[in-house]
C-alpha positions as CSV (number, residue, x, y, z in Angstrom):
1,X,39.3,1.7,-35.9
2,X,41.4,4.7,-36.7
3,X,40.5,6.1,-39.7
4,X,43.5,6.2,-42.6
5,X,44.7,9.9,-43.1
6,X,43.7,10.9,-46.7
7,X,46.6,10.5,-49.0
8,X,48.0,10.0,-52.6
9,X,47.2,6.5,-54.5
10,X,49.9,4.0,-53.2
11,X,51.8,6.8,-51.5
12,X,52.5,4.2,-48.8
13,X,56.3,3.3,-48.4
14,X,58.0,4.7,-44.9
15,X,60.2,7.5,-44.9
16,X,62.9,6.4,-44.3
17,X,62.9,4.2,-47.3
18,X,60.8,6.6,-50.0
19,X,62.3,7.7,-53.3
20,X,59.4,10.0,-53.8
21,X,58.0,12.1,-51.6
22,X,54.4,13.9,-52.1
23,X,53.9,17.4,-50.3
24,X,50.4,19.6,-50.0
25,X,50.7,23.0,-50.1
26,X,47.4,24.7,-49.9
27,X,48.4,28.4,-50.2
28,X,45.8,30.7,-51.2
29,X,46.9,34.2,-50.7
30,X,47.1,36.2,-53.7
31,X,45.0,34.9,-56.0
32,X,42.9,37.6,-58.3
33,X,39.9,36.0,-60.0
34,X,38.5,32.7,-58.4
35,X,39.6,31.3,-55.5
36,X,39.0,27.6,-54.1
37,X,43.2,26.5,-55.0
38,X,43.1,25.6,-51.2
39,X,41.0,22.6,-51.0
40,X,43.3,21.6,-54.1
41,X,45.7,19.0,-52.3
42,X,42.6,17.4,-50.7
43,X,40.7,17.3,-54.2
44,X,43.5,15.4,-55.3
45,X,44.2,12.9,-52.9
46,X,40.9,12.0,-52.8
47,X,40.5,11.8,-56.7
48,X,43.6,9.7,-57.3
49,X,41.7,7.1,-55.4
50,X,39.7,6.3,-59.0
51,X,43.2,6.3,-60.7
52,X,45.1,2.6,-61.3
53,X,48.7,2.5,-59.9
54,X,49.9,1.4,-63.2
55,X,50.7,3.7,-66.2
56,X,50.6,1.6,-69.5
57,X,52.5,4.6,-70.8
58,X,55.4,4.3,-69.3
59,X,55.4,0.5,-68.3
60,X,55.6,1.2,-64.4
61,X,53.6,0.3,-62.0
62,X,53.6,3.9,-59.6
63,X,53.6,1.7,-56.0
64,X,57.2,0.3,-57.2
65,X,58.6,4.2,-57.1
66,X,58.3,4.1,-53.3
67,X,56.3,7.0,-52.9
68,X,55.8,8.4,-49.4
69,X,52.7,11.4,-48.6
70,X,53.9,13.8,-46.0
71,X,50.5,15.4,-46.0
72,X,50.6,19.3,-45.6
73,X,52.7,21.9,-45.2
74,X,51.3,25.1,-42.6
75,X,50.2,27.6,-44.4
76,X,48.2,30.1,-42.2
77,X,51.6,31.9,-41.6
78,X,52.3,35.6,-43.6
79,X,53.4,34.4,-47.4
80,X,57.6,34.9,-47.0
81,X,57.1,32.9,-43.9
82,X,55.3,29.9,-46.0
83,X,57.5,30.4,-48.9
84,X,60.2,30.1,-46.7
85,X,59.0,26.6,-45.3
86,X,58.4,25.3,-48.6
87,X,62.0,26.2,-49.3
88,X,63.4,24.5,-46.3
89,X,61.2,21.4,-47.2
90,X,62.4,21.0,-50.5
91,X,66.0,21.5,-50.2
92,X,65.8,19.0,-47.0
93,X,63.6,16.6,-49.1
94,X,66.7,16.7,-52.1
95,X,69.3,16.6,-49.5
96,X,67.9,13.3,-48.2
97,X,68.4,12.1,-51.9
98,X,64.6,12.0,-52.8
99,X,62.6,13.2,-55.7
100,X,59.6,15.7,-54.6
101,X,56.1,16.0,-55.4
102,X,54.4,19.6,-54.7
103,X,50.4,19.6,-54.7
104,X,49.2,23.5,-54.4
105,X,47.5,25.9,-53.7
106,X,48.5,28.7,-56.1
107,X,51.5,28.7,-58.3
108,X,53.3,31.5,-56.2
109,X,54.7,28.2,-54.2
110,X,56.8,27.3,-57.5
111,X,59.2,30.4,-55.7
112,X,59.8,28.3,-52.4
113,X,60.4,24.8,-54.9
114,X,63.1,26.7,-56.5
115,X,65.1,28.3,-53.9
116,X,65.3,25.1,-52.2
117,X,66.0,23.0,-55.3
118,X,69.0,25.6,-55.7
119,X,70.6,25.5,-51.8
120,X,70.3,21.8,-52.6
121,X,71.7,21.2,-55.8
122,X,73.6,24.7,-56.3
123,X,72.3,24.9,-59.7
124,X,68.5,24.6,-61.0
125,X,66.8,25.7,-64.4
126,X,63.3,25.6,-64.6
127,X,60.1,24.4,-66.9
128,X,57.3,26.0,-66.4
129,X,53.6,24.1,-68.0
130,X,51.2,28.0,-67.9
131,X,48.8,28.9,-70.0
132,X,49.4,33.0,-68.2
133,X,53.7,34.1,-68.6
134,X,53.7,35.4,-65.1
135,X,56.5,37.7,-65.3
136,X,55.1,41.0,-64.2
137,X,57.7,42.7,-62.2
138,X,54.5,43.4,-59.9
139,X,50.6,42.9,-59.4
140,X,48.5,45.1,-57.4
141,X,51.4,46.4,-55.8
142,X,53.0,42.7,-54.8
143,X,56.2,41.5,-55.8
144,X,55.5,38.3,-54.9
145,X,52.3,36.7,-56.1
146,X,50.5,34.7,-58.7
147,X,51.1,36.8,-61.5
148,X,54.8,37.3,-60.5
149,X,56.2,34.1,-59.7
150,X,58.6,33.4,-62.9
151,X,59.6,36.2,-63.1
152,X,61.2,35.8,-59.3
153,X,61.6,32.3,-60.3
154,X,63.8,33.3,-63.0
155,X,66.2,35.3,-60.7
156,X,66.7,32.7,-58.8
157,X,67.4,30.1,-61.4
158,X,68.5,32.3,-64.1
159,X,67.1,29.8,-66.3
160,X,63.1,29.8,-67.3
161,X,61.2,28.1,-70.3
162,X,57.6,28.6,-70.3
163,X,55.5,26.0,-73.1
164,X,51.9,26.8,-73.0
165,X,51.7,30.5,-72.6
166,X,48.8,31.9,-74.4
167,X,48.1,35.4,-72.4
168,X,51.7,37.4,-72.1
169,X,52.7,39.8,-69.9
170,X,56.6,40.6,-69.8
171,X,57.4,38.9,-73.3
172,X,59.5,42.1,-74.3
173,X,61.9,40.9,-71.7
174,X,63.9,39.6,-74.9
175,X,65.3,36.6,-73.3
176,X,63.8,33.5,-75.3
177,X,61.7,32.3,-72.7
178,X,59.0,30.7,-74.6
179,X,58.7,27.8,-76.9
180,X,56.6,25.5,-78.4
181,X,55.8,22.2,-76.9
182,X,57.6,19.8,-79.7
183,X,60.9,22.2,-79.1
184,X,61.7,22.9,-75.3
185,X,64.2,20.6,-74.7
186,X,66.5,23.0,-76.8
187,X,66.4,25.3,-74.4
188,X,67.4,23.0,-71.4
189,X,71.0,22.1,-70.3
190,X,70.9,18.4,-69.8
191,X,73.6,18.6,-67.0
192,X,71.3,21.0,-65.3
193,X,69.2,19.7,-62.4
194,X,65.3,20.9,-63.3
195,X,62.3,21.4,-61.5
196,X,59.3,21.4,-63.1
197,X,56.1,23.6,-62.7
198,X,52.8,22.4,-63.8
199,X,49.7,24.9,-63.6
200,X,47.2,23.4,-64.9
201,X,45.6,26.4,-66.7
202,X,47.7,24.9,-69.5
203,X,45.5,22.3,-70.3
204,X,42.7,23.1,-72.9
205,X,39.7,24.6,-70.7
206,X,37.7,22.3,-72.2
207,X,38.8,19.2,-70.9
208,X,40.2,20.5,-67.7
209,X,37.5,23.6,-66.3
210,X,38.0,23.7,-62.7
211,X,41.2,26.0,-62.5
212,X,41.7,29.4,-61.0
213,X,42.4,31.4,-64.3
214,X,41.3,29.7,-67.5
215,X,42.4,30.7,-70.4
216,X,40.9,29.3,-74.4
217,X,42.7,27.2,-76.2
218,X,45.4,25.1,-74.8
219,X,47.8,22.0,-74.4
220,X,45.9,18.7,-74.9
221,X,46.7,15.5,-72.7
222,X,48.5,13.8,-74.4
223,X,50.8,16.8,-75.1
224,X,51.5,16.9,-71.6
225,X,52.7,13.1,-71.6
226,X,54.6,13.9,-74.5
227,X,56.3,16.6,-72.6
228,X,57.2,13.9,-69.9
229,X,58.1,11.6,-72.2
230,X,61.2,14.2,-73.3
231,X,62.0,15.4,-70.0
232,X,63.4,11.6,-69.1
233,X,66.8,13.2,-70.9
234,X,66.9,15.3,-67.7
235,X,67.9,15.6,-64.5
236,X,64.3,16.5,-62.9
237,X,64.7,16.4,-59.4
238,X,60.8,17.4,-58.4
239,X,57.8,19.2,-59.7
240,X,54.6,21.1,-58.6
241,X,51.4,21.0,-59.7
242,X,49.1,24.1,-59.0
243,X,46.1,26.5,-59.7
244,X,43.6,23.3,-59.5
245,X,40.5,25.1,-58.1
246,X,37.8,21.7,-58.0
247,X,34.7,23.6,-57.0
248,X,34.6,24.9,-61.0
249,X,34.7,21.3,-61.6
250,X,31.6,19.0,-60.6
251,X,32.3,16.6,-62.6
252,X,35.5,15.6,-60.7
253,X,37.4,15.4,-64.2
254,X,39.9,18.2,-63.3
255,X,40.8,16.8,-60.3
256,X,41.1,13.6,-61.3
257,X,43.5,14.7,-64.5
258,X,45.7,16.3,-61.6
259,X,45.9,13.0,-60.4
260,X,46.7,11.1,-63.2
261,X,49.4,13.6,-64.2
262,X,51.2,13.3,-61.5
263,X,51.0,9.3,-62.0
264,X,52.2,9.6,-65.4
265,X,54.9,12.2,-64.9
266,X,56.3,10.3,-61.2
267,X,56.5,6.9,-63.6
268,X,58.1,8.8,-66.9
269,X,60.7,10.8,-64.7
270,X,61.5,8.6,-61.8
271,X,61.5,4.9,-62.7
272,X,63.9,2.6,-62.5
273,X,63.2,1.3,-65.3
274,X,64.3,4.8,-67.3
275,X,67.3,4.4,-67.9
């Protein structure tokens, strides 16, 4: 018997027929404390195996999205070449009229999600879930990298909110980019298509340890649900979820929260049953 590629819980439907579509991208290229980010996608495949299809929280059951795994993306190729790919995937993936699922790897691939959510929809703001603000103009002499991306993010969309943040660099920019977790949504255009960007250094530490950059204090769980639970106002045509390094983790818990997030926000955002 052949055995079954490893995939997301209930990511089963063809294709041809999928609403949502899951994507790994296990880039790990310019990461500057601990590493690990690439066995992320795998770590959370596997994990989502322990999760139940249906989310009580949003009355959906996640196998009546039609969600489709792709598996991975290459990412052995120089970074503008990967970026680039991730680009092309994403605004293929929107032009086929699906909703898109990112599993990193380090945030830096947030910069490919949104230059391919703009060719596609011609417009895209941006919500970014980061403990760190990540809007150095540069880090260790890159201009693309970790510690970059929103900023480059931000040029592209030319609309950035960051909830989370708790360790700032570039928060003299002047431009309100951050807000608190009860009040984003006033910063968001309704009639803007949005991607959003989940690191999950903005969880507390203490319930989710195994990411690349921790940082004290922190967004509980249920804010994050919360957070999905407002964003079902908007347009939110695909998200990421990144920095999940699982070897800091033993437990499995972190992994298993990425997971379930993904569950929870797939079910708030992209039911029919939403509107």
């Amino acid at each position: 018997m052949k055995p079954r590629p490893l995939s997301f819980l209930a990511a089963d439907r063809p294709y041809p027929e999928a609403r949502v579509v899951i994507v790994g991208v296990p880039l790990e290229k310019t990461l500057s404390w601990r590493g690990g980010v690439a066995q992320a996608p795998a770590a959370i495949r596997l994990a989502s195996d322990s999760v139940e299809s249906y989310s009580a929280l949003f009355s959906t059951d996640f196998s009546s999205l039609g969600v489709c795994d792709l598996g991975d993306l290459p990412v052995h190729l120089p970074l503008p070449e990967v970026l680039l790919g991730v680009e092309r995937e994403v605004s293929r993936l929107l032009g086929a009229g699906k909703r898109v699922v990112l599993l990193g790897g380090e945030h830096t691939i947030t910069l490919g999600a949104v230059r391919g959510a703009q060719v596609a929809t011609g417009k895209i703001q941006l919500l970014a879930l980061d403990a760190h603000s990540d809007l150095r103009e540069e880090y260790e002499g890159l201009r693309v990298c970790h510690a970059t991306v929103l900023r480059r993010a931000w040029e592209v969309t030319g609309r950035l909110v960051v909830v989370g943040a708790r360790s700032f660099y570039g928060a003299e920019l002047g431009e309100p980019v951050f807000a608190e977790a009860d009040k984003f949504t006033e910063k968001l255009d309704k009639n803007v298509p949005l991607w959003l960007s989940l690191d999950l250094d903005v969880l507390d530490p203490a319930g989710c340890p195994g990411v690349s950059n921790p940082e004290p204090g922190g967004l509980s769980y249920r804010e994050l649900i919360e957070i999905f639970r407002a964003l079902r106002e908007f347009q939110v045509v695909g998200m990421d979820l990144v920095e999940l390094a699982p070897q800091y983790d033993p437990s499995g818990v972190s992994a298993v929260t990425a997971a379930k997030l993904i569950l929870e926000a797939a079910c708030a955002l992209w039911s029919p049953k939403r509107r």
